[in-house]
C-alpha positions in Angstrom: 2.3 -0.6 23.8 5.6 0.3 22.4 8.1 -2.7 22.8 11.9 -2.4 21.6 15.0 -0.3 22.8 13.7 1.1 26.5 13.5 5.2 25.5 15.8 6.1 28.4 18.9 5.0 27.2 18.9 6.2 23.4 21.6 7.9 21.9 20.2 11.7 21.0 19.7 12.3 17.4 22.8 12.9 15.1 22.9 16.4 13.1 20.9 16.7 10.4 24.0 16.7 7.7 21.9 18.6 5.2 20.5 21.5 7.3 23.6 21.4 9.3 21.6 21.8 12.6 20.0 19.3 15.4 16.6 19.0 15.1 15.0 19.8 18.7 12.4 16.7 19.8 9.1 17.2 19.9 7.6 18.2 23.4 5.3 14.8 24.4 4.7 16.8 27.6 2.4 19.0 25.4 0.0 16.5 25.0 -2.6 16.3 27.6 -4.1 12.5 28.1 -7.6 12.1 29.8 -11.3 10.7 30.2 -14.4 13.1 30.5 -17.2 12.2 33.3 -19.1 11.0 30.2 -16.2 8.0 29.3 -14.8 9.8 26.5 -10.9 8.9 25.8 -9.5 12.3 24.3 -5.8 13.4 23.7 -5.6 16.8 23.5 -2.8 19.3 22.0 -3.7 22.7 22.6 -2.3 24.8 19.7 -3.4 28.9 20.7 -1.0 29.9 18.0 -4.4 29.6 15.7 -7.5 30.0 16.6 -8.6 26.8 14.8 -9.8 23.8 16.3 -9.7 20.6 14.8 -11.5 17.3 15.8 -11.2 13.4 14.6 -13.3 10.9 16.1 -12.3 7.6 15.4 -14.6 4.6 16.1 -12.8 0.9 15.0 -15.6 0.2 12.7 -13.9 0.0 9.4 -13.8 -2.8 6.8 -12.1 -5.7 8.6 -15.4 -6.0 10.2 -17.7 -5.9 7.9 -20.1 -9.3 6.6 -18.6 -10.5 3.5 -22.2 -10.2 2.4 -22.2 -6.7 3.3 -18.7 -5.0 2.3 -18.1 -1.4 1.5 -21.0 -1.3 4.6 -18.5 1.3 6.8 -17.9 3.2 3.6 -21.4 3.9 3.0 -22.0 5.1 6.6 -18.7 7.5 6.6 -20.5 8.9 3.8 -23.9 9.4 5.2 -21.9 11.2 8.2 -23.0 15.0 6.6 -26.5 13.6 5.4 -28.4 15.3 8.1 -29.2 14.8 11.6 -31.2 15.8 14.4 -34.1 17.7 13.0 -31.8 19.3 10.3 -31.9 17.3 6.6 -29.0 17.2 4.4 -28.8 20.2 2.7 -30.5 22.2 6.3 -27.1 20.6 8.3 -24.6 21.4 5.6 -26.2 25.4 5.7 -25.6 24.8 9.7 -22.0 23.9 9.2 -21.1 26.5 6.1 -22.7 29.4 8.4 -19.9 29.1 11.0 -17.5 28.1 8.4 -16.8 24.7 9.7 -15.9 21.4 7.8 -16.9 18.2 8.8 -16.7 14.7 6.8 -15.7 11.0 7.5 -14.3 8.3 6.2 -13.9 4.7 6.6 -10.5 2.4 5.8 -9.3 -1.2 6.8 -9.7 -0.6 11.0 -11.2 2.3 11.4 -14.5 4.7 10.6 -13.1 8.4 11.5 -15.4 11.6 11.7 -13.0 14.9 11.6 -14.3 18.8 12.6 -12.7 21.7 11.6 -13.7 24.9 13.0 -13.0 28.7 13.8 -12.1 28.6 17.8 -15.0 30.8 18.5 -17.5 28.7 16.7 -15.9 25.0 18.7 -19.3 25.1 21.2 -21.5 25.2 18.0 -19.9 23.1 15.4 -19.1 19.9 18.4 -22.9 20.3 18.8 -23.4 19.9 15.0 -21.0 17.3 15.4 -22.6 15.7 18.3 -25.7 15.7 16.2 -24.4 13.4 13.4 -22.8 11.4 15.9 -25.6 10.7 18.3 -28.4 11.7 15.9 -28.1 10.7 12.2 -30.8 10.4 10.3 -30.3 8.5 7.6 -33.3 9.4 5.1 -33.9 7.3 2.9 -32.9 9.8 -0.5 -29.9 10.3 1.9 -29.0 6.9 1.7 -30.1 6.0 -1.9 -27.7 9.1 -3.2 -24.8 7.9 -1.2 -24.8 4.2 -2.6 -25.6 5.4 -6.5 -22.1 7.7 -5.9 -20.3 4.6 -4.1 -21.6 2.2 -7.2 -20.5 4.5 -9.5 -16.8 5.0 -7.7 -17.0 0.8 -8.1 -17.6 1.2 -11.7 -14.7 3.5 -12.4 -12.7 1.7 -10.9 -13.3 -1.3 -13.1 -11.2 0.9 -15.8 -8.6 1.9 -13.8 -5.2 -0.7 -13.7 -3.9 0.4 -10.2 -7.5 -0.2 -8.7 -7.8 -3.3 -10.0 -4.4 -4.4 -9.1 -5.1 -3.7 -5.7 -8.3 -5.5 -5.4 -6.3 -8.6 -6.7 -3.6 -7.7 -4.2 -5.0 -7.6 -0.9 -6.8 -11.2 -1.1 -3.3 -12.4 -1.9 -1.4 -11.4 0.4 -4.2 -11.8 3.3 -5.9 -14.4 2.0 -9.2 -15.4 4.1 -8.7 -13.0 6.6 -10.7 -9.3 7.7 -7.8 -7.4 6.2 -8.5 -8.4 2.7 -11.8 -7.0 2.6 -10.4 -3.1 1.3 -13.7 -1.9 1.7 -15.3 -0.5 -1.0 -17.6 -3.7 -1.6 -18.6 -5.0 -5.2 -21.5 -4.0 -7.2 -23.4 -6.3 -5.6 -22.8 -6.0 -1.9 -22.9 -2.3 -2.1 -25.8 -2.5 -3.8 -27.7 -4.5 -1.8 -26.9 -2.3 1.5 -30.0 -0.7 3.1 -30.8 2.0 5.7 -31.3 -0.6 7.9 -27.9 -1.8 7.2 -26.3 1.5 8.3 -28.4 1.9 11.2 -27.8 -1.3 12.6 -23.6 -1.0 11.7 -24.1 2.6 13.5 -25.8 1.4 16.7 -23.1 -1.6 17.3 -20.1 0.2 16.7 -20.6 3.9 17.3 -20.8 3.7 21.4 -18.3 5.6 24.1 -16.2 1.8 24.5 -15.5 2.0 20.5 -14.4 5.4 20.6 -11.3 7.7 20.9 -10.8 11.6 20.2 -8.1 13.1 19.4 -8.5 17.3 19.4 -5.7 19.7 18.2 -6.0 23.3 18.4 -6.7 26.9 20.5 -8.9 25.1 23.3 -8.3 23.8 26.9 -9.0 20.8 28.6 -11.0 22.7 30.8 -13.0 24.1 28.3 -13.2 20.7 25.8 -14.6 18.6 28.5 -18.0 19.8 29.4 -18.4 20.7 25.2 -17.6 16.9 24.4 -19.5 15.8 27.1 -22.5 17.4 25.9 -22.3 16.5 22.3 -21.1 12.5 22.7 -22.5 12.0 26.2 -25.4 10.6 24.7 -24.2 8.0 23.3 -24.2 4.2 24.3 -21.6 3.6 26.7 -20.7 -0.2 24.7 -18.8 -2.6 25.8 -15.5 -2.8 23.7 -13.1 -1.4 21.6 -13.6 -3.5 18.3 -11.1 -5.5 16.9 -9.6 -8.6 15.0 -8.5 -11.4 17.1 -6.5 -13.3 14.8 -3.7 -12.6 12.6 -3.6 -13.7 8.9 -1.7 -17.0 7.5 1.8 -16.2 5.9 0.9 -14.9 2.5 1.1 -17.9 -0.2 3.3 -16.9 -3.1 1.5 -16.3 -6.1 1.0 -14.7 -9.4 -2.0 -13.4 -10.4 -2.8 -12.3 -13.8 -5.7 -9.9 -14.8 -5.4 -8.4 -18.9 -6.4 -5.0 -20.0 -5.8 -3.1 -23.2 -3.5 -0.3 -21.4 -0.3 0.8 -22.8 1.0 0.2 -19.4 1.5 -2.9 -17.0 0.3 -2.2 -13.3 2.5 -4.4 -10.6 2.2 -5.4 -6.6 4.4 -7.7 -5.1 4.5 -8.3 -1.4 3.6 -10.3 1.6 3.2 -9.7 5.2 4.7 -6.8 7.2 5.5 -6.0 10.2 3.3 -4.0 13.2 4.1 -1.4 14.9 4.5 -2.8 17.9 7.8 -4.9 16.2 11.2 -4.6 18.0 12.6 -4.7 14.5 9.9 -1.8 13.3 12.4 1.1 12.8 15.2 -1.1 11.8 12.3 -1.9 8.7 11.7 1.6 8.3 14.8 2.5 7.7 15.7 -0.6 4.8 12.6 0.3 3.2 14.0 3.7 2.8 17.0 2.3 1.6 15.5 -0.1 -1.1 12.5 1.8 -2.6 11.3 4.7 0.0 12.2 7.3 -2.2 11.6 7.3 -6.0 14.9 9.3 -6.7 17.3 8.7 -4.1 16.5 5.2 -3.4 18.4 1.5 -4.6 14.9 0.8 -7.0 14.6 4.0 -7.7 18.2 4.7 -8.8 18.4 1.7 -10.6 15.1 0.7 -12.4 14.0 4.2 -13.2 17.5 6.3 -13.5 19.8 4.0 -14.6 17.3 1.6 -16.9 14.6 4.2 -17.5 11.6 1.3 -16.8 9.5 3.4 -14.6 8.4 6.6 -13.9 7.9 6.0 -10.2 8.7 2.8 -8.3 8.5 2.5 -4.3 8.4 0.1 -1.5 6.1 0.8 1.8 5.3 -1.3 5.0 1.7 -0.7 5.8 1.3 -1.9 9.7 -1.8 -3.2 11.0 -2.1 -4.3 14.4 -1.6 -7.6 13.2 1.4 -7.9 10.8 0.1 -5.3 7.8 2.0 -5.2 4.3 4.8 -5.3 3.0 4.9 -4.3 -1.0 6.6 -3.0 -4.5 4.5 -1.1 -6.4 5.3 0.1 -10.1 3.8 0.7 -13.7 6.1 0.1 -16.5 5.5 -0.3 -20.5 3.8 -3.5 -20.9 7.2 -4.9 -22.9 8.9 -4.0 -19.7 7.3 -5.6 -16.9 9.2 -8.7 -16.7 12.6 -7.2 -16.6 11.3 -4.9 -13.9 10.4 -7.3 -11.9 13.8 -9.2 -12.4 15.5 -6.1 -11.0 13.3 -5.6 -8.0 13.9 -9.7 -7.1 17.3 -8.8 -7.4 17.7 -5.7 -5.1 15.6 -7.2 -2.3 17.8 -10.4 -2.4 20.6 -8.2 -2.3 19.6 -5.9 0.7 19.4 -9.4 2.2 22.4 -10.9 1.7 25.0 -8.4 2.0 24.3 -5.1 4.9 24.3 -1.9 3.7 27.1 0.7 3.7 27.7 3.1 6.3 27.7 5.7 4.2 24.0 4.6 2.8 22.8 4.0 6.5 23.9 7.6 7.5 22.8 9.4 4.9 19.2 7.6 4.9 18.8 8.1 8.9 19.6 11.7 8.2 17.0 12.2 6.4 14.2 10.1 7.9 15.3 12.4 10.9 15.8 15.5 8.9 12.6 15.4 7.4 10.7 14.5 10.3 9.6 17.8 11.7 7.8 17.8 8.0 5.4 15.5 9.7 4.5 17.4 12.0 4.8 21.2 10.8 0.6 21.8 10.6 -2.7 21.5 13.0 -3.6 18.7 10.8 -0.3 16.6 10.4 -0.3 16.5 14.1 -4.2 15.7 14.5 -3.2 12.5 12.6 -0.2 11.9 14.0 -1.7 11.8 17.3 -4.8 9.8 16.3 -2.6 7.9 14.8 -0.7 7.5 17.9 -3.6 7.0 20.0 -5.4 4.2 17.9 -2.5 2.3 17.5 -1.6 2.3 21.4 1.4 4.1 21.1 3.2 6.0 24.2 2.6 9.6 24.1 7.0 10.0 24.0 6.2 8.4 20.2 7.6 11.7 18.8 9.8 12.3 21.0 11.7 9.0 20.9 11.0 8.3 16.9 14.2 10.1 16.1 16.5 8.6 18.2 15.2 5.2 17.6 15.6 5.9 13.8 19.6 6.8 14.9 20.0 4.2 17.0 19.4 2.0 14.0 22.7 -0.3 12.9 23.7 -2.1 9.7 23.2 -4.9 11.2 19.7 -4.4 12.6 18.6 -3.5 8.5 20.3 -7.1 7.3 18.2 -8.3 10.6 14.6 -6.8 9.5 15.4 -7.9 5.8 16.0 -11.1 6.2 13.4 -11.4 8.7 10.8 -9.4 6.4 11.3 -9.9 2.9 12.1 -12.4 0.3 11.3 -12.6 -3.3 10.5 -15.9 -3.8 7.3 -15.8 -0.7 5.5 -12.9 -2.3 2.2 -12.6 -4.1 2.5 -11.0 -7.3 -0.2 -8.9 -9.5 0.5 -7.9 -12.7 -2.7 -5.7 -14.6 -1.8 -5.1 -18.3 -2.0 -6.7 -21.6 -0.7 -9.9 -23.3 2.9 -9.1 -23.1 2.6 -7.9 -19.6 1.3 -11.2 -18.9 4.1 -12.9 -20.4 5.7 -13.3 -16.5 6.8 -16.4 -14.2 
């Protein structure tokens, strides 16, 4: 549930100064919200400007769940989704699919294991049947399976010679510590290894029910006609009992430096803590400091000063990745091994400054201009809106969300960004990562 500025008494959105031109909102009314006979949860845009269809099914089955014994576990069963089903092997359903034209694939991350469908409109009744099929129906052979964990094992491997990979699998047990979210999901060499088809067909019969799922459907359909075609391809699933999740939020991150050498010309660097949900009062307030200090690699205070002015860094940002319970908060950069210390000097120094003294006006209009200026880009395809809305949907959000995200972003003071930063950030409580070679390691 959205919490924060009530929606009715928001300013509207100031002019976009660079287009000269205010941006219309979007139309929430569009979206159609309802439950089949069957206890499906769908949102549905109809979009007859195409006649696509497009399709994400999102059960909350991703890694924060998974056995520490058994990581990258929702990995490996997002990609056995296309391995066959029904009475159709692998290579018999992927014929099914490529003789209507349509695409379908999955994928697993922190909360969530997603399915997504793409289809012609006048192919929808057969590809959400082949859908339906992997859904309700996989098979999971046994070469299917084997395949899938070799390619996973070998994605593990490469990324054992890759800095920023590495980096991040330092990173995310530092800033979360113990809990769910630190797991990122691709497991190790051992856990994925040790994953069997019993594994996945145990993962896929606890999670994958009608409780644990929502559907989020853009495109040249109508409720009237969605319905009875979902309900015939998910009706046959378990009804379950809840919508998965994590019940406890992480500890504060403990501040840190973590150190992992590589012979790579460059030095690989994370620094962060906590962030904020959401579901924060102070959540656009954050959006728009972030955008301020590193949101942009060329317009922003890190990116103006670390890679224009002192020429450290090719590309340098800042991000707040929200979670239902607190997320991330993080810099991320690669600079020449010689270099990383001083880097990181001038990003301390920025985010103690975005602290301590508020921002100009000048700097606050011209970055909610563009946050608002640029937000129809978001939303300017099928498939930018299918994950908006899923986005929207999973996360609990009002269906307004898109309507009211602009004038929340221009309601936004100088005093609300000091607010979020000094309730956010601060460079002496982060975990830091640092991936290169001796010098790079020559850091406090």
């Amino acid at each position: 549930m959205m919490t924060g500025t009530n929606p009715t008494t928001l300013a509207a959105p100031p002019q976009d100064v660079r287009a000269g031109r205010t941006l219309a909102s979007f139309d929430s009314s569009r979206i159609e919200t309802f439950t089949t006979p069957q206890g499906i949860e769908v949102w549905l845009l109809p979009a007859p400007e195409l006649p696509m269809l497009m399709v994400e099914l999102n059960f909350r089955a991703g890694a924060m769940l998974e056995p520490e014994a058994q990581q990258g576990l929702a990995n490996l069963t997002a990609a056995l989704a296309d391995e066959g089903a029904g009475e159709y092997d692998a290579v018999a359903f992927r014929e099914e699919l490529e003789a209507i034209g349509a695409r379908f694939g999955a994928g697993a991350d922190t909360q969530d294991l997603s399915m997504n469908l793409t289809t012609l409109s006048e192919h929808a009744p057969r590809a959400l049947e082949l859908m339906g099929l992997a859904v309700t129906q996989p098979r999971y052979d046994e070469d299917a399976v084997a395949r899938m964990r070799e390619a996973l094992l070998a994605d593990i491997r490469q990324g054992d010679e890759d800095p920023g990979t590495v980096a991040w699998r330092l990173f995310r047990p530092a800033v979360y510590g113990n809990h769910a979210y630190a797991n990122g999901g691709e497991g190790s060499l051992k856990t994925m290894g040790g994953l069997t088809r019993e594994d996945v067909q145990n993962w896929h019969a606890r999670y994958v029910t009608k409780a644990n799922l929502r559907v989020t459907v853009v495109g040249d359909i109508t409720a009237a006609t969605l319905v009875p075609l979902l309900d015939k391809a998910l009706g046959g699933l378990p009804a379950g009992d809840t919508r998965h999740a994590v019940a406890t939020a992480p500890t504060p991150t403990t501040p840190q430096l973590v150190k992992k050498q590589m012979p790579i010309p460059q030095g690989t660097v994370l620094m962060g803590h906590l962030g904020l949900p959401r579901s924060d009062p102070d959540f656009y307030a954050l959006l728009v400091m972030n955008e301020i200090l590193g949101g942009s690699v060329l317009t922003s205070r890190l990116g103006q000063d670390v890679r224009e002015k002192h020429g450290l860094v090719y590309s340098i940002y800042t991000a707040n990745a929200p979670l239902p319970h607190n997320g991330m908060f993080f810099v991320s950069f690669a600079t020449g091994n010689a270099n990383v210390a001083k880097a990181i000097g001038l990003v301390r120094a920025h985010i103690q400054a975005i602290r301590d003294t508020p921002v100009s006006e000048e700097e606050l209009a011209d970055t909610k201009a563009y946050l608002i200026g640029s937000f129809p880009l978001r939303l300017e395809s099928n498939g930018k809106l299918l994950n908006m809305l899923s986005m929207m949907q999973n996360e609990g959000l009002a269906a307004d969300y898109l309507t009211t995200w602009p004038q929340r972003i221009a309601a936004v003071t100088q005093e609300d960004v000091q607010r979020a930063a000094q309730r956010l950030i601060a460079p002496d409580a982060m975990a830091l990562v640092v991936v290169g070679d001796a010098e790079a390691l020559d850091v406090q």
